[in-house]
C-alpha positions as CSV (number, residue, x, y, z in Angstrom):
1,X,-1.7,15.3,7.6
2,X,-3.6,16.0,5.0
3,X,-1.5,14.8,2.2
4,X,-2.0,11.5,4.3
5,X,-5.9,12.3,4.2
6,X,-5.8,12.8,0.3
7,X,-3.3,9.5,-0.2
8,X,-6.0,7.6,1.8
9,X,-8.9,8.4,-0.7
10,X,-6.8,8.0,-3.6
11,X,-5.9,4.4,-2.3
12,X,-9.7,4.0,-1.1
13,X,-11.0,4.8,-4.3
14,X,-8.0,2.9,-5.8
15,X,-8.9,-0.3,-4.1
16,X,-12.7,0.3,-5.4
17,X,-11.2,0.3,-9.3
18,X,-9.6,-3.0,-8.8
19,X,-11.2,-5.0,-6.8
20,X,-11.6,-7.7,-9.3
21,X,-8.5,-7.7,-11.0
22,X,-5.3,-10.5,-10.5
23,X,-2.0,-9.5,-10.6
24,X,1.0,-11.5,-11.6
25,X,4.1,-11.3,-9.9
26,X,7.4,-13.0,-10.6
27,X,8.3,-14.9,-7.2
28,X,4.5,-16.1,-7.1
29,X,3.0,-19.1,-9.4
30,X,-0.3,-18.0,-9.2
31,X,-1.7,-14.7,-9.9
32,X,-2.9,-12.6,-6.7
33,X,-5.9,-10.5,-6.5
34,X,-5.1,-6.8,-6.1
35,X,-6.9,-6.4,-3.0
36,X,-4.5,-8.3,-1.6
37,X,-1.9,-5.5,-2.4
38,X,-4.0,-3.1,-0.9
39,X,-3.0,-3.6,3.4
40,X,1.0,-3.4,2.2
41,X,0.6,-0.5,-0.4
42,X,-1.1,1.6,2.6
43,X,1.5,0.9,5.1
44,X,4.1,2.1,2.6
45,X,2.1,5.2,1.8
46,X,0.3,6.1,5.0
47,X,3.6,5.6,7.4
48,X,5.6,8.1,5.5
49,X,4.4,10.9,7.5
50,X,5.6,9.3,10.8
51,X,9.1,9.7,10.0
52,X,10.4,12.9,11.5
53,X,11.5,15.1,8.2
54,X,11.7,18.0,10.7
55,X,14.2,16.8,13.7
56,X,15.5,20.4,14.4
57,X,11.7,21.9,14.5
58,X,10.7,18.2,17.0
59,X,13.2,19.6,19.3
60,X,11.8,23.0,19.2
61,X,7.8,22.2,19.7
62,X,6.1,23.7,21.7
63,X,3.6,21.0,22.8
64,X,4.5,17.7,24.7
65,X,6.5,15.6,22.1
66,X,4.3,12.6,23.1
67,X,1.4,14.3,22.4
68,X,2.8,15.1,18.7
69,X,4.0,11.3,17.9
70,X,0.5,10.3,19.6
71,X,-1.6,12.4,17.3
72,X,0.6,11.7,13.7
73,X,-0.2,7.7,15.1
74,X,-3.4,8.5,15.5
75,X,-4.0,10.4,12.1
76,X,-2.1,7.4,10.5
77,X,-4.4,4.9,11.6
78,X,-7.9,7.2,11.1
79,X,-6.5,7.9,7.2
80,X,-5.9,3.8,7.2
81,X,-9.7,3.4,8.3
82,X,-10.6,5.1,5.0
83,X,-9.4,2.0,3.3
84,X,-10.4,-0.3,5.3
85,X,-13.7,0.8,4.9
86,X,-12.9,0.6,1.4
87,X,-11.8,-3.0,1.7
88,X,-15.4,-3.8,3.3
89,X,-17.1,-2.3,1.6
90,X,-15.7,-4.5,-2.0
91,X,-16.8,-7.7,-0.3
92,X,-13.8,-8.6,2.3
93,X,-14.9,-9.4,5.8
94,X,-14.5,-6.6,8.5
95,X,-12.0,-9.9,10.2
96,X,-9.8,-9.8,6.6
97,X,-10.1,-6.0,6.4
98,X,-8.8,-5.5,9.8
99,X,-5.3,-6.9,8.3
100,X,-4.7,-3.4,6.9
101,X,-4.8,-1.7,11.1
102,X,-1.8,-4.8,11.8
103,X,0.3,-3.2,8.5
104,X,-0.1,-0.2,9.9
105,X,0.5,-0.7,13.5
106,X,3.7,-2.9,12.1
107,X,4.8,0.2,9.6
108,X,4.7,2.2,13.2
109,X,7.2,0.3,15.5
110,X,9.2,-0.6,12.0
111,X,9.7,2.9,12.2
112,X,10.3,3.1,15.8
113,X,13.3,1.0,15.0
114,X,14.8,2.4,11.3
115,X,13.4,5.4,11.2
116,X,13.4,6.0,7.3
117,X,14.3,3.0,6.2
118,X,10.9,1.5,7.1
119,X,9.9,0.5,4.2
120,X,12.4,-2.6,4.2
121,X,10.5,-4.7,6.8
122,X,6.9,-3.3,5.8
123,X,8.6,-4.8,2.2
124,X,9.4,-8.1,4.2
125,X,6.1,-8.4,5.9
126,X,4.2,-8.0,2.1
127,X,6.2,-11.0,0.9
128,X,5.1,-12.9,4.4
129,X,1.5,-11.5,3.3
130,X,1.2,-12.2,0.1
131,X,2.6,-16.0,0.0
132,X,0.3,-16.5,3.1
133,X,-3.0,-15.1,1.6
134,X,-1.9,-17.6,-1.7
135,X,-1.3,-20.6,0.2
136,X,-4.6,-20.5,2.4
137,X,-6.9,-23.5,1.8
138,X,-9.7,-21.5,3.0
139,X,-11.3,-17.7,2.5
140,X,-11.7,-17.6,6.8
141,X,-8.3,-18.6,7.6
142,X,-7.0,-15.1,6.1
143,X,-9.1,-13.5,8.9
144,X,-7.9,-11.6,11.9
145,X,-9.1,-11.9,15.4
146,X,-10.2,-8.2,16.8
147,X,-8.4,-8.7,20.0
148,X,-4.8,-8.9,18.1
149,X,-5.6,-6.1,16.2
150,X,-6.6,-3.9,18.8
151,X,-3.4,-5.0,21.1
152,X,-1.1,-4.5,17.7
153,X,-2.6,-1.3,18.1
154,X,-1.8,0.2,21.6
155,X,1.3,-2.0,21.0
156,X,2.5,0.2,17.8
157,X,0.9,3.0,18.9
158,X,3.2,2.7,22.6
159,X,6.6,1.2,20.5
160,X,6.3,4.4,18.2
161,X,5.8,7.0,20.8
162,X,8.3,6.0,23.1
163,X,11.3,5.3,20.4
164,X,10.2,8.8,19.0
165,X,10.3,10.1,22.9
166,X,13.6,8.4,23.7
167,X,15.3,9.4,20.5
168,X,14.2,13.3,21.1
169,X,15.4,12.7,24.8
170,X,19.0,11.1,23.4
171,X,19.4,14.2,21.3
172,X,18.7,16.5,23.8
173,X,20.7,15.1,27.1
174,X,23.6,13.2,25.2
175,X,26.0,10.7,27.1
176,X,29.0,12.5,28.4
């Protein structure tokens, strides 16, 4: 946890240094501020520790397994706060900010599902992002409403634990 700590102040401060800068990318037409990199780059980066790298040591823990999965959800999204604070604080709305809690609440259940291979749907959902945030007419329509993000939340937060819980419990008590 606190390689995720120091990875979300080096993307926070990260997010500070180019915060006026465009970006060109080859699928895109137009180029695409950076910020706008910033929600996918920290679901890539911040998510990594909620892959199991220790499965045998999971099985051995001492302390409710929920309780584990809960707290590395939990420490996922508090180091994501970091830079969303960040993204405030260079002239985003809180509304657009908030964008960066659904990436990682979607990085969560994505690995609920894959496990390791995360990184392919968080991938998916940057494209969906990113051609979104380019084709909006309007600076308010890339805003998101608190009540999604706060039921994304307990959503990823729930889909995570339990796949985590079930997969533990699969190992454990295999079919015969």
């Amino acid at each position: 946890m606190p390689r995720t700590l120091m990875l979300a102040l080096a993307l926070a401060g990260v997010v500070q240094l180019v915060a006026a800068t465009y970006v060109g990318l080859p699928s895109f037409a137009a180029e695409i501020p950076a910020l706008d990199l910033a929600p996918p780059a920290a679901a890539l980066v911040l998510a990594a520790p909620l892959v199991d790298q220790t499965p045998d040591l999971t099985l051995r823990a001492v302390r409710p397994l929920w309780s584990v999965l809960l707290l590395r959800y939990v420490a996922t999204q508090a180091a994501g706060a970091l830079v969303l604070a960040s993204l405030a604080l260079t002239g985003w709305t809180l509304a657009r900010s908030l964008v960066l809690v659904l990436f990682l609440a979607g990085s969560a259940v994505a690995v609920a599902l894959v496990d390791a291979w995360f990184w392919v749907p968080v991938l998916a959902a940057s494209y969906a992002w990113l051609w979104r945030v380019q084709h909006l007419s309007g600076s308010g329509e890339a805003d998101v409403a608190l009540t999604g993000v706060a039921a994304a939340t307990v959503l990823g937060g729930l889909a995570f634990v339990a796949a985590g819980v079930w997969r533990v419990h699969r190992t454990r008590c295999p079919r015969r």
